[in-house]
C-alpha positions as a Markdown table, in Angstrom:
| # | Residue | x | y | z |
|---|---|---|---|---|
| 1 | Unk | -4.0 | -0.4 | 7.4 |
| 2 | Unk | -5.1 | -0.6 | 11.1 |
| 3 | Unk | -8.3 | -2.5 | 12.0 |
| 4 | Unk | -10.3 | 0.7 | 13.3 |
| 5 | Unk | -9.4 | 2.2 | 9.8 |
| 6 | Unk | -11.1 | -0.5 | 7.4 |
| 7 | Unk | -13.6 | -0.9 | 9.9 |
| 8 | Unk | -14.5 | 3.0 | 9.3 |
| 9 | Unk | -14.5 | 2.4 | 5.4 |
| 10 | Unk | -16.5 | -0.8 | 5.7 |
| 11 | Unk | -19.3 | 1.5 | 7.8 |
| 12 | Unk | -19.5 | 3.9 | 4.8 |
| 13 | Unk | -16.5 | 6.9 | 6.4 |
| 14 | Unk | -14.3 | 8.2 | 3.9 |
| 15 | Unk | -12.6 | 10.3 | 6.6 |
| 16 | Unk | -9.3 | 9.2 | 9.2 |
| 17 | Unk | -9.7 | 10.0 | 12.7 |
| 18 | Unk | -7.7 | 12.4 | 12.8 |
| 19 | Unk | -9.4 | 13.9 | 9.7 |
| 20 | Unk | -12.9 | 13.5 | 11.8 |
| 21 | Unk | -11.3 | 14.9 | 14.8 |
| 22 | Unk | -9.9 | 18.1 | 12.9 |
| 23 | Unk | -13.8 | 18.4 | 11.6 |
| 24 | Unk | -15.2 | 18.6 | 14.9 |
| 25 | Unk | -13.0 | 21.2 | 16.3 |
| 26 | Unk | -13.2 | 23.1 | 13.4 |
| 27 | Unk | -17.2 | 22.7 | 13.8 |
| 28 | Unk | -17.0 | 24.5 | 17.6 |
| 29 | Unk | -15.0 | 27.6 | 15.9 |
| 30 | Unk | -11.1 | 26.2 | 16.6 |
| 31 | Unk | -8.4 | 27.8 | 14.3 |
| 32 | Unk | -5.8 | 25.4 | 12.6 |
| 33 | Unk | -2.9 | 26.3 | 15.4 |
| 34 | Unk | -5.3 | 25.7 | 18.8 |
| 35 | Unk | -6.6 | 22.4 | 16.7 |
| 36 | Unk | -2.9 | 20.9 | 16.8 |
| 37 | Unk | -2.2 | 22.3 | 20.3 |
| 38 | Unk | -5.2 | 20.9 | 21.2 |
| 39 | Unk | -4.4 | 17.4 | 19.9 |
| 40 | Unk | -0.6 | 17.9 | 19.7 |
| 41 | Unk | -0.1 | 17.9 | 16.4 |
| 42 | Unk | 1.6 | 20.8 | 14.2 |
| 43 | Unk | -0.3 | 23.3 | 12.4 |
| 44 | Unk | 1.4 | 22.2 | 9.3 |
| 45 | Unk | -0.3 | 18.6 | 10.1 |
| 46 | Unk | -3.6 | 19.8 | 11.0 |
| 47 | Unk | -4.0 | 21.6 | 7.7 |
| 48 | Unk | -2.9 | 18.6 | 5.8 |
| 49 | Unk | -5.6 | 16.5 | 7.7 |
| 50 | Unk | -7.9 | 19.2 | 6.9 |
| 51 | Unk | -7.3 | 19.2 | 3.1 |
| 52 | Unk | -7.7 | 15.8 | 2.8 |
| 53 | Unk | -11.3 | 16.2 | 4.3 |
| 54 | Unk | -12.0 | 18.6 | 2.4 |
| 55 | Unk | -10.9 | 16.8 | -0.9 |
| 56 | Unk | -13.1 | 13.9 | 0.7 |
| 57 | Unk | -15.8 | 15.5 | 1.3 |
| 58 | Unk | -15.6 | 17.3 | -1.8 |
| 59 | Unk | -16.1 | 20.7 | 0.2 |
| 60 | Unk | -15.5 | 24.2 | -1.1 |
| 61 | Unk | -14.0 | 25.3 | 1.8 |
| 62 | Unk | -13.8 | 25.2 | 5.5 |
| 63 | Unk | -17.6 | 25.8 | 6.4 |
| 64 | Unk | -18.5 | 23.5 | 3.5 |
| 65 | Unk | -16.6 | 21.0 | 5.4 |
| 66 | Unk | -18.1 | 21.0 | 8.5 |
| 67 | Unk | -21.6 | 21.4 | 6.8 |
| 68 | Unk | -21.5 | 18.2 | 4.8 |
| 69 | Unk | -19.5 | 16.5 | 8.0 |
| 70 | Unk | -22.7 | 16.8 | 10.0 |
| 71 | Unk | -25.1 | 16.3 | 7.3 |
| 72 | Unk | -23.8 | 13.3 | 6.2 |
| 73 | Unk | -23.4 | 12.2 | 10.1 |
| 74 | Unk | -19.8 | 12.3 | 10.8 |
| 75 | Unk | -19.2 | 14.5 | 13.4 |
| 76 | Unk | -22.6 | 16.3 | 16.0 |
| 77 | Unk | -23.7 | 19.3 | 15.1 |
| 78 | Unk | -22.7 | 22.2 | 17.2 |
| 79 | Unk | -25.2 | 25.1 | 19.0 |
């Protein structure tokens, strides 16, 4: 396990980087597909990083997601 990661669990962050990353695209209106070209990943891996937030976060769905990621101060909050 890489230092940044059990330094982000000891700070209270049940989500990966990539996982937080995938959020706050998602949270400015990005689909799967331009969220993996955007960080060069597949779409394939994006939705996997996605459903693990999700499950996480214990979100309903997509929306619910990004809703509890900004409440619960993950990712900024998007006008």
């Amino acid at each position: 396990m890489g230092e940044s990661r059990i330094r982000r669990i000891e700070a209270g962050s049940p989500l990966t980087e990539r996982e937080l990353q995938c959020l706050q695209l998602a949270a400015l209106g990005n689909t799967n597909a331009k969220i993996g070209q955007m960080l060069y990943l597949s779409q394939d891996t994006v939705k996997g990083h996605m459903g693990r937030a999700f499950r996480r976060l214990e979100a309903k769905d997509r929306a619910n997601a990004v809703y509890l990621a900004v409440a619960q101060g993950y990712i900024k909050a998007v006008a």
